[in-house]
C-alpha positions as CSV (number, residue, x, y, z in Angstrom):
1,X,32.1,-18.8,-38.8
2,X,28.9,-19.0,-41.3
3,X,29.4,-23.1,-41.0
4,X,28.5,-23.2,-37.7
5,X,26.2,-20.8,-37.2
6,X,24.5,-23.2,-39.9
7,X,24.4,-25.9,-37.8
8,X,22.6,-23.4,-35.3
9,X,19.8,-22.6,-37.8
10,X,19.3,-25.9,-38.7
11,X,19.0,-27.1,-35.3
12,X,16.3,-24.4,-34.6
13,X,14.3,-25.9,-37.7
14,X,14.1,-29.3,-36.8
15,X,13.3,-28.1,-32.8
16,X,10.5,-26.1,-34.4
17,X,9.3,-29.7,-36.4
18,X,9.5,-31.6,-33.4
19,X,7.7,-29.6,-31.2
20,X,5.2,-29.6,-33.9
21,X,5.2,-32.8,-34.3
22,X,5.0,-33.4,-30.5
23,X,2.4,-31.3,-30.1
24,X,0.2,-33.3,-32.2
25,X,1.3,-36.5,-30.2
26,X,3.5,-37.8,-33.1
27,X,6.2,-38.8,-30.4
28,X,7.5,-41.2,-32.6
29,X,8.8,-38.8,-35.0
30,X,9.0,-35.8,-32.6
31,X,11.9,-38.3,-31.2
32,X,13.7,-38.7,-34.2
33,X,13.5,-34.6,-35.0
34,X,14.2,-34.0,-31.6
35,X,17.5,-36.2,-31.7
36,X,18.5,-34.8,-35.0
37,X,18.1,-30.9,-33.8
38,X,20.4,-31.8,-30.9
39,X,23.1,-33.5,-32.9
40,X,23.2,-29.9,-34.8
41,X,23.0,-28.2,-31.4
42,X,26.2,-30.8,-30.3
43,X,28.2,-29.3,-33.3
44,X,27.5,-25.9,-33.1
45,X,28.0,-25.7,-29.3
46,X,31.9,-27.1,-30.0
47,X,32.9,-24.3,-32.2
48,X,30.8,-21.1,-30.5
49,X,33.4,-19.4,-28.0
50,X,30.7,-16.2,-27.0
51,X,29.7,-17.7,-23.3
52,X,26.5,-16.2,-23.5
53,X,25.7,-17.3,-26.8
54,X,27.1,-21.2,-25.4
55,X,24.5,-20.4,-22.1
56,X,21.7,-19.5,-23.7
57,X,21.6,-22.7,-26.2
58,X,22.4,-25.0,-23.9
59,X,19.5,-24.5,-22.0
60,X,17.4,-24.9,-25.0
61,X,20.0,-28.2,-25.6
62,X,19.1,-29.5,-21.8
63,X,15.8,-28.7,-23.0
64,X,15.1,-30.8,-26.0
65,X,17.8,-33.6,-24.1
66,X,15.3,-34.0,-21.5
67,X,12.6,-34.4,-23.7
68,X,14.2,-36.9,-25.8
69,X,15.2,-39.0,-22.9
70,X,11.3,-39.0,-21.7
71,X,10.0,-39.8,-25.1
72,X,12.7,-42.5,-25.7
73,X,11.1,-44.0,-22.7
74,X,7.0,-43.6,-23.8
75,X,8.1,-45.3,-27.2
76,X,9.2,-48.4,-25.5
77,X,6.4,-48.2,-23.1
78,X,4.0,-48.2,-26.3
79,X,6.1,-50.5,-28.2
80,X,5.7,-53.0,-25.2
81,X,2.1,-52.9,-25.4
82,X,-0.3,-51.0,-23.5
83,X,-0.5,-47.6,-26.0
84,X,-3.0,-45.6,-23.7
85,X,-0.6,-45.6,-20.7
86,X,2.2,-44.5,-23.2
87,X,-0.1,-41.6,-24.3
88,X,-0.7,-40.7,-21.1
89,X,3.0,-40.8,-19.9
90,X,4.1,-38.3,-22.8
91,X,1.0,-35.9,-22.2
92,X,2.1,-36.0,-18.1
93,X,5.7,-34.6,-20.0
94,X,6.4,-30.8,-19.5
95,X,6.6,-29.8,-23.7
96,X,9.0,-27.5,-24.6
97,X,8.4,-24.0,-23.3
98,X,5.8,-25.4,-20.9
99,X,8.6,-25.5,-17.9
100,X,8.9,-21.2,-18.8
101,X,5.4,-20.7,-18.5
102,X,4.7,-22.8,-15.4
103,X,7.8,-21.2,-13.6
104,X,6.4,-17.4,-14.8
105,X,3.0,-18.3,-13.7
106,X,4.3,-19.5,-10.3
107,X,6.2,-16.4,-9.9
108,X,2.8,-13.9,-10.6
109,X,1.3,-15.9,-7.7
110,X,4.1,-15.6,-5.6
111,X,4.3,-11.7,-6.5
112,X,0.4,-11.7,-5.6
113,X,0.3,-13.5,-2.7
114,X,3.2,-11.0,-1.4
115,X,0.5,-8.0,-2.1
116,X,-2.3,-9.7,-1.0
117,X,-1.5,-8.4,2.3
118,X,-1.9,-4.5,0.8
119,X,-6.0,-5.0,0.3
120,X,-7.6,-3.7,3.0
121,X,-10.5,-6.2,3.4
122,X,-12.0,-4.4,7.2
123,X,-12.7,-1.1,7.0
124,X,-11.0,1.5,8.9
125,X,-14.1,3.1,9.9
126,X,-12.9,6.7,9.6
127,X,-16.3,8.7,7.7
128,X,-16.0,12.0,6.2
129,X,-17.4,13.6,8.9
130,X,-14.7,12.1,11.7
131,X,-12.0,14.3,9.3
132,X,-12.4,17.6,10.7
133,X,-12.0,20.6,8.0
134,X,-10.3,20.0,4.8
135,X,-14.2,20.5,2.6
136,X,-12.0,21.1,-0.6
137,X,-10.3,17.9,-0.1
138,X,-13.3,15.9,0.8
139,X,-15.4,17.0,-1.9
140,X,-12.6,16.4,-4.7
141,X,-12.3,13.4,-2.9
142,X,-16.3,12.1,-3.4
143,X,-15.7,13.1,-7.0
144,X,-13.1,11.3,-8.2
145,X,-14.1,8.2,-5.9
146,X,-18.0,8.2,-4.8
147,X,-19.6,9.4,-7.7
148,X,-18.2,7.2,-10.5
149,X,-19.0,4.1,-8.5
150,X,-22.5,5.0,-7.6
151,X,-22.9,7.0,-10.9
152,X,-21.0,5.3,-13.7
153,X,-23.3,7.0,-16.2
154,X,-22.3,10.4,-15.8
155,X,-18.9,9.6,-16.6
156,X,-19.3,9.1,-20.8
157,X,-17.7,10.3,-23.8
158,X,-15.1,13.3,-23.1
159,X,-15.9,13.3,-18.9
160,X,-13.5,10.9,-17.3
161,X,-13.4,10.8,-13.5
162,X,-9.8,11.6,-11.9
163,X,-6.9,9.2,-12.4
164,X,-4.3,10.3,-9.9
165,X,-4.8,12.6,-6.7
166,X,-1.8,13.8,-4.6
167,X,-2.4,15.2,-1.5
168,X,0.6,17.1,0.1
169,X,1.6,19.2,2.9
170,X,3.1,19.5,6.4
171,X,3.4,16.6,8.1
172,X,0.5,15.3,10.5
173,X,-2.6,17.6,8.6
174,X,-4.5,14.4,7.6
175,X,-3.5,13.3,4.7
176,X,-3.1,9.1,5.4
177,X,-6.7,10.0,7.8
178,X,-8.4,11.1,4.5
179,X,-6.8,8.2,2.7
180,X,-8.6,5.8,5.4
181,X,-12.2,7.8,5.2
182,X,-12.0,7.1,1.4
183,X,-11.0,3.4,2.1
184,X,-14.4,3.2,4.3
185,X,-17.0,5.6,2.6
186,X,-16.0,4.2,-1.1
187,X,-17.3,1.2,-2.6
188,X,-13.7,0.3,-3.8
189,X,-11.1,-2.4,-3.4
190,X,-8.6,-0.7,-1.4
191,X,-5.0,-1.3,-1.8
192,X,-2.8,0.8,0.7
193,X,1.2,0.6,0.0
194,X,4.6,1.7,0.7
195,X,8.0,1.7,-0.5
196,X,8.3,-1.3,1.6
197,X,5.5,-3.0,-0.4
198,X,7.4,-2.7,-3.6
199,X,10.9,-2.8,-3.3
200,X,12.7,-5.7,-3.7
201,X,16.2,-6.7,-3.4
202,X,16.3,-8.9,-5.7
203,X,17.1,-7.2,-9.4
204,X,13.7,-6.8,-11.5
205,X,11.4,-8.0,-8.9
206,X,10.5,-4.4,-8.2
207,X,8.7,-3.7,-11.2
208,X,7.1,-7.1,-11.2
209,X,5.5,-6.0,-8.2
210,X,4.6,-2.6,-9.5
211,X,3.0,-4.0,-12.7
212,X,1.1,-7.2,-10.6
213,X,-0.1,-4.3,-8.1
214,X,-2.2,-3.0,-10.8
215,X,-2.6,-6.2,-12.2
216,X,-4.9,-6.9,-9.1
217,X,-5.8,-3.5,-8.6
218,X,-7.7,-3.9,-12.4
219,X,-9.2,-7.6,-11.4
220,X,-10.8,-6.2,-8.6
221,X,-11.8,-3.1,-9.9
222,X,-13.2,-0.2,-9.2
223,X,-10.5,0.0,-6.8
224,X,-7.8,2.9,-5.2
225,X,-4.4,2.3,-4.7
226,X,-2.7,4.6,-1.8
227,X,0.6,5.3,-1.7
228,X,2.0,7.1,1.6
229,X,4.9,8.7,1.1
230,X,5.3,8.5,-2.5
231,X,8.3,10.5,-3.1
232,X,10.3,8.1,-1.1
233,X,9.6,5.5,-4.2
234,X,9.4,8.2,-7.0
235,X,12.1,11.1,-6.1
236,X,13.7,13.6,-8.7
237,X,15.8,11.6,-10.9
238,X,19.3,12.1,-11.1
239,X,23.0,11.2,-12.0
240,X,23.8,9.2,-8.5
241,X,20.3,6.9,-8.7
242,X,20.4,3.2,-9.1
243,X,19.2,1.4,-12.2
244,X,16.8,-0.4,-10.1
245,X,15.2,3.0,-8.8
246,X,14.8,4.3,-12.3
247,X,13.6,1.0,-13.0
248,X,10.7,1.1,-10.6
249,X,9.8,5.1,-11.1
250,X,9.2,4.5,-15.3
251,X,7.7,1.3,-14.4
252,X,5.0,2.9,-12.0
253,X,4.9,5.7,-14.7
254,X,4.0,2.7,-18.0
255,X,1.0,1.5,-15.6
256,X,-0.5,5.0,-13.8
257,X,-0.7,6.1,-17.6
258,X,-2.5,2.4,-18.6
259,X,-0.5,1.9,-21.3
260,X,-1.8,-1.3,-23.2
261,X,-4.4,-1.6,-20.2
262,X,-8.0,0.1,-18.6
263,X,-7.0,2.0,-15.7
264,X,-10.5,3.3,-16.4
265,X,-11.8,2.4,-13.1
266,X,-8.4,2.4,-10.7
267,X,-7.4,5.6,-8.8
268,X,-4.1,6.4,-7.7
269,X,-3.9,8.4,-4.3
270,X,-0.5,10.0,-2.9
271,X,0.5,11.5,-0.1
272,X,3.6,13.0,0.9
273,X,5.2,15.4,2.9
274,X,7.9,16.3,0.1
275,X,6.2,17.8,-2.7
276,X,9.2,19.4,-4.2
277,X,11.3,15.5,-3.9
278,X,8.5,13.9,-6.3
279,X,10.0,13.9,-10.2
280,X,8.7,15.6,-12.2
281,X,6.8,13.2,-15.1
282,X,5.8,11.6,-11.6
283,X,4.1,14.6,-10.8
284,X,2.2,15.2,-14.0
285,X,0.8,12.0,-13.8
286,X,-1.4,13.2,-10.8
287,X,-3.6,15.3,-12.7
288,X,-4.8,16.9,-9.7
289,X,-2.8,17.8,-6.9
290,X,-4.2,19.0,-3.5
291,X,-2.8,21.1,-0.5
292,X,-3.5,20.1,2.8
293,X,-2.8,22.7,5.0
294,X,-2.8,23.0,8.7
295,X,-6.1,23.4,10.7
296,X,-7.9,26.5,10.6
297,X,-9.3,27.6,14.1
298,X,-12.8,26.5,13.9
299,X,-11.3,23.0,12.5
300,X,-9.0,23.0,15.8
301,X,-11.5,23.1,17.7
302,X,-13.6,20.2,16.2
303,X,-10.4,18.3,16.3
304,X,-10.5,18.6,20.2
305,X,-14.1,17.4,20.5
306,X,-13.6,14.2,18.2
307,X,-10.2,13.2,19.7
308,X,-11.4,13.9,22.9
309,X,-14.7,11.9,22.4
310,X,-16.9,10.1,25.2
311,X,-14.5,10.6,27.7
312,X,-15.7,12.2,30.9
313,X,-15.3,16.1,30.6
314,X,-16.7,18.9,31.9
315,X,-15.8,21.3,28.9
316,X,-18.2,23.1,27.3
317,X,-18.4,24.8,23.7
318,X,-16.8,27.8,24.5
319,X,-13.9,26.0,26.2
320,X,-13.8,23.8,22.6
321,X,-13.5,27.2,20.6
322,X,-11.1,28.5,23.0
323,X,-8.6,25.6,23.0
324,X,-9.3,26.1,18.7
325,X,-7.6,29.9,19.5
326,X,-4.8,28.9,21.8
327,X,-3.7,26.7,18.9
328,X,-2.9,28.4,16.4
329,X,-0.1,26.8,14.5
330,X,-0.8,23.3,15.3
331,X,-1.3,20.3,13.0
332,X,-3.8,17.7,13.5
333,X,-1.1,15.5,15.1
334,X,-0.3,18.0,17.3
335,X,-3.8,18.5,18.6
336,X,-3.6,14.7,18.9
337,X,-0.9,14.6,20.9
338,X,-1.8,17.1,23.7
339,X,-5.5,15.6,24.1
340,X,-3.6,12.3,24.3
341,X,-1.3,14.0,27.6
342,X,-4.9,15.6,28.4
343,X,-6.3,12.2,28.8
344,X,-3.4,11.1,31.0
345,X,-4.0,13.9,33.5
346,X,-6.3,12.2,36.0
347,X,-4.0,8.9,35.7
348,X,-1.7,11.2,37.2
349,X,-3.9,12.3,39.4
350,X,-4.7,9.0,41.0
351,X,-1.2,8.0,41.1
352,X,-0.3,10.9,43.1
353,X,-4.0,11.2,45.3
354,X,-3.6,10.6,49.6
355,X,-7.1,10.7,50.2
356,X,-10.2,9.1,48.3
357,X,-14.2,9.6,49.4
358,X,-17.4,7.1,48.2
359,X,-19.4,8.4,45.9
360,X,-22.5,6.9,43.4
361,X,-20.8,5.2,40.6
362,X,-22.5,5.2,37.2
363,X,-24.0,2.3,37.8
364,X,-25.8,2.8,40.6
365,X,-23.1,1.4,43.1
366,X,-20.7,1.9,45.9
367,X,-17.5,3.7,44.0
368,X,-14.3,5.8,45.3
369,X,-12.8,9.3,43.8
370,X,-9.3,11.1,44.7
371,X,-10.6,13.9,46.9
372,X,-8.7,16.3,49.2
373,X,-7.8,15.8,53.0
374,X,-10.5,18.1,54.2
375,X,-13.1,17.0,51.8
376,X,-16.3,15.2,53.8
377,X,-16.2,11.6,53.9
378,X,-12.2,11.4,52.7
379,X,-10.6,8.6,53.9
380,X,-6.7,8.2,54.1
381,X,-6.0,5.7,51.3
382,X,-3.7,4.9,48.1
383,X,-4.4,3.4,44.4
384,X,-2.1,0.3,45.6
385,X,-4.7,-0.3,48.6
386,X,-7.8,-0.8,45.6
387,X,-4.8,-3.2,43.5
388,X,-4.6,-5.0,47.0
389,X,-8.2,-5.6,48.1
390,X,-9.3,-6.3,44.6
391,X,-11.7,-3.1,44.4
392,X,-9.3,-1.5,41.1
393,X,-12.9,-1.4,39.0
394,X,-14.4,0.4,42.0
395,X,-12.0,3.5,41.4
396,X,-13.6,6.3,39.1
397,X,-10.5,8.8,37.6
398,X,-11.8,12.7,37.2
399,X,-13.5,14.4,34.3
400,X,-11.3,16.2,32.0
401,X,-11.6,20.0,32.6
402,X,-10.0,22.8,31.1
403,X,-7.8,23.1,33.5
404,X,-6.2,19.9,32.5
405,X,-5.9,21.6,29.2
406,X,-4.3,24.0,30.3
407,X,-1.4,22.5,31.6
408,X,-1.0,20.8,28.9
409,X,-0.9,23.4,26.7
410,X,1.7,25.2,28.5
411,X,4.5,22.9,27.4
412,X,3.1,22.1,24.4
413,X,4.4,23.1,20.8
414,X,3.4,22.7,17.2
415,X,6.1,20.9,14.8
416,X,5.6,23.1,11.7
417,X,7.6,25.8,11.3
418,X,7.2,28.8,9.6
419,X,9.8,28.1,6.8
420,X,8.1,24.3,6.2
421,X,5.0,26.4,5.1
422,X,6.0,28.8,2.6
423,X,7.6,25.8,1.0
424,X,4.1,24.5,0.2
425,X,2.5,27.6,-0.5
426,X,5.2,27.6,-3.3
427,X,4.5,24.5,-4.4
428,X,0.8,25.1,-4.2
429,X,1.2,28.6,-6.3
430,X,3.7,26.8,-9.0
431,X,1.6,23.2,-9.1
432,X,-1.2,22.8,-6.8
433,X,-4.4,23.7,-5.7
434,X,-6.2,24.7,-2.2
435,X,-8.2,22.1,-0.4
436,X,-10.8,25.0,0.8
């Protein structure tokens, strides 16, 4: 067995010459190395019976063969006569090891390209103040992400600014609507994922994503990377997980610590609705973690206003604070959804109307409005008789009033329980922190 393993070593010594020699445009006597190293190669490849030793040198065998066979023919182009266009015919020649690094740097692109897509390059044009509440969150916020852009200076010696911020709680409190006001108020590159993003069926690509997401996230720093629903890529470890899921959690851990690399200037934001899922060396590594509760009442109320907007209404501040009362319970998506049924009320309305009257439009001009039977001026007509006589912009639908609310509101429900909350006030008492 020590015979052939020889002829191994020896053919690694003469590859080493050659390439040597090749690199220093000798081809002439790279050739002749070249040819000898794969005559060892040839012996020791008939006598080694492991078939992964056999695999991995005949690569390096096809290798150096395919280099021999171009520089065989650049030697006979030179010896013919013209030696610049022989020069130039070796240096077009993929060297040894050159075919690797060309096919690795094709494959970071690739992996780039595929993340490219995670930048947000518009703005979602969500500001602090369209986030209703939530003044803890906001202001931990501006200090890990606002003030060491604007003022890098305060942020010296001991004093680092906040490398990882997890935000958790029920669902539908605002924790992805935060993420978006940092993405517009912050003077960042802004990368938002998912699992999606960064899983890969293919084995290792995973973590070659993970490590080319902050790869780019360092190029283009100071930038944030958000992560929605990050304990569906970084749950509790345990007997029954995958290699490749382990794989990707200590992979994300190696990079949100920066080991070998300046994470100096990149955040990383979570959110998720799972607190307790998240592992826990996950966990640690967002070294501060923020609860985001549901809306208190005065909050619920400002919720109605900015969801409700410019849309005609008739509501006044008293009927904003009331609606804040008569919610008690509800999560920001909640509220969302019953100004959303709100807004559909005078559709409804329209849909259903027998009579219609004219009346000044906001322009100036000739318009129509559901009215009842008895009304003055009401004229016996349906919405399909506008459709039909091409007068559809003419028809104006009702204000919102409170009474619209109120229907609503009589069906309506809120999706957190009581149970889901003391499941974060747990969490928040063993690990976290209030956002107020």
């Amino acid at each position: 067995m020590a015979v052939y393993i020889g002829f191994k070593e020896k053919a690694i010594e003469f590859a080493k010459q050659a390439v040597t020699e090749d690199e220093a445009n000798n081809y002439e006597k790279a050739l002749q190395l070249y040819l000898a190293s794969l005559e060892y190669f040839k012996t020791y490849l008939k006598y080694e019976k492991n078939e992964k030793c056999r695999e991995a040198v005949m690569a390096k065998f096809k290798e150096y063969l395919a280099r021999a066979e171009y520089l065989k023919g650049v030697n006979g182009t030179e010896n013919g006569g013209n030696n610049d266009s022989g020069t130039a015919a070796a240096q077009k020649v993929r060297k040894p090891g050159q075919a690797k690094d060309e096919e690795d740097n094709k494959e970071k692109e690739k992996l780039k390209a595929g993340l490219t897509g995670a930048i947000l390059t518009e703005k979602p044009n969500v500001k602090w103040d369209d986030v209703a509440g939530l003044e803890g969150a906001k202001e931990a916020l501006k200090e890990a992400v606002i003030l060491p852009v604007k003022f890098p200076q305060f942020f010296t010696g001991k004093r680092k600014p906040w490398s990882g911020i997890l935000l958790y709680g029920p669902p539908g409190t605002g924790k992805s609507y935060l993420a978006k006001a940092v993405a517009t108020e912050a003077d960042s590159t802004f990368f938002s994922v998912s699992s999606q993003d960064l899983v890969s069926k293919w084995l290792g690509e995973s973590e070659k994503l993970v490590s080319q997401l902050f790869v780019l996230a360092r190029e283009n720093a100071p930038s944030i990377i958000f992560i929605d629903e990050v304990d569906s890529l970084c749950s509790t470890r345990g007997d029954n997980e995958s290699e490749a899921a382990r794989r990707i959690k200590t992979q994300l851990m190696i990079e949100i610590n920066g080991v070998g690399s300046n994470n100096s200037r990149v955040l990383v934001l979570g959110a998720t609705n799972l607190p307790y899922n998240l592992d826990q060396a996950i966990r640690r590594r967002f070294d501060k973690r923020i609860y985001i509760p549901l809306p208190e009442e005065p909050a619920r109320s400002q919720m109605f206003k900015i969801h409700l907007g410019d849309t005609p209404n008739n509501l006044t501040d008293d009927d904003y604070r009331e609606l804040g009362r008569r919610t008690e319970g509800f999560s920001g998506s909640d509220i969302n959804v019953v100004v959303k049924d709100v807004l559909m009320q005078p559709i409804r309305l329209l849909r259903e109307a027998t009579h219609f009257k004219k009346v000044r439009g906001p322009d100036g001009g000739e318009a129509w409005e559901p009215c009842s039977p008895g009304d003055p001026g009401a004229q016996e007509l349906s919405l399909n008789y506008f459709a039909e006589k091409n007068l559809a912009d003419k028809v104006l639908p009702p204000c919102i009033t409170m009474r619209d609310f109120e229907k609503v509101l009589l069906r309506a429900r809120p999706t957190v329980g009581k149970g889901d909350l003391d499941v974060f006030e747990r969490f928040t008492s063993e690990f976290g922190e209030e956002a107020s």
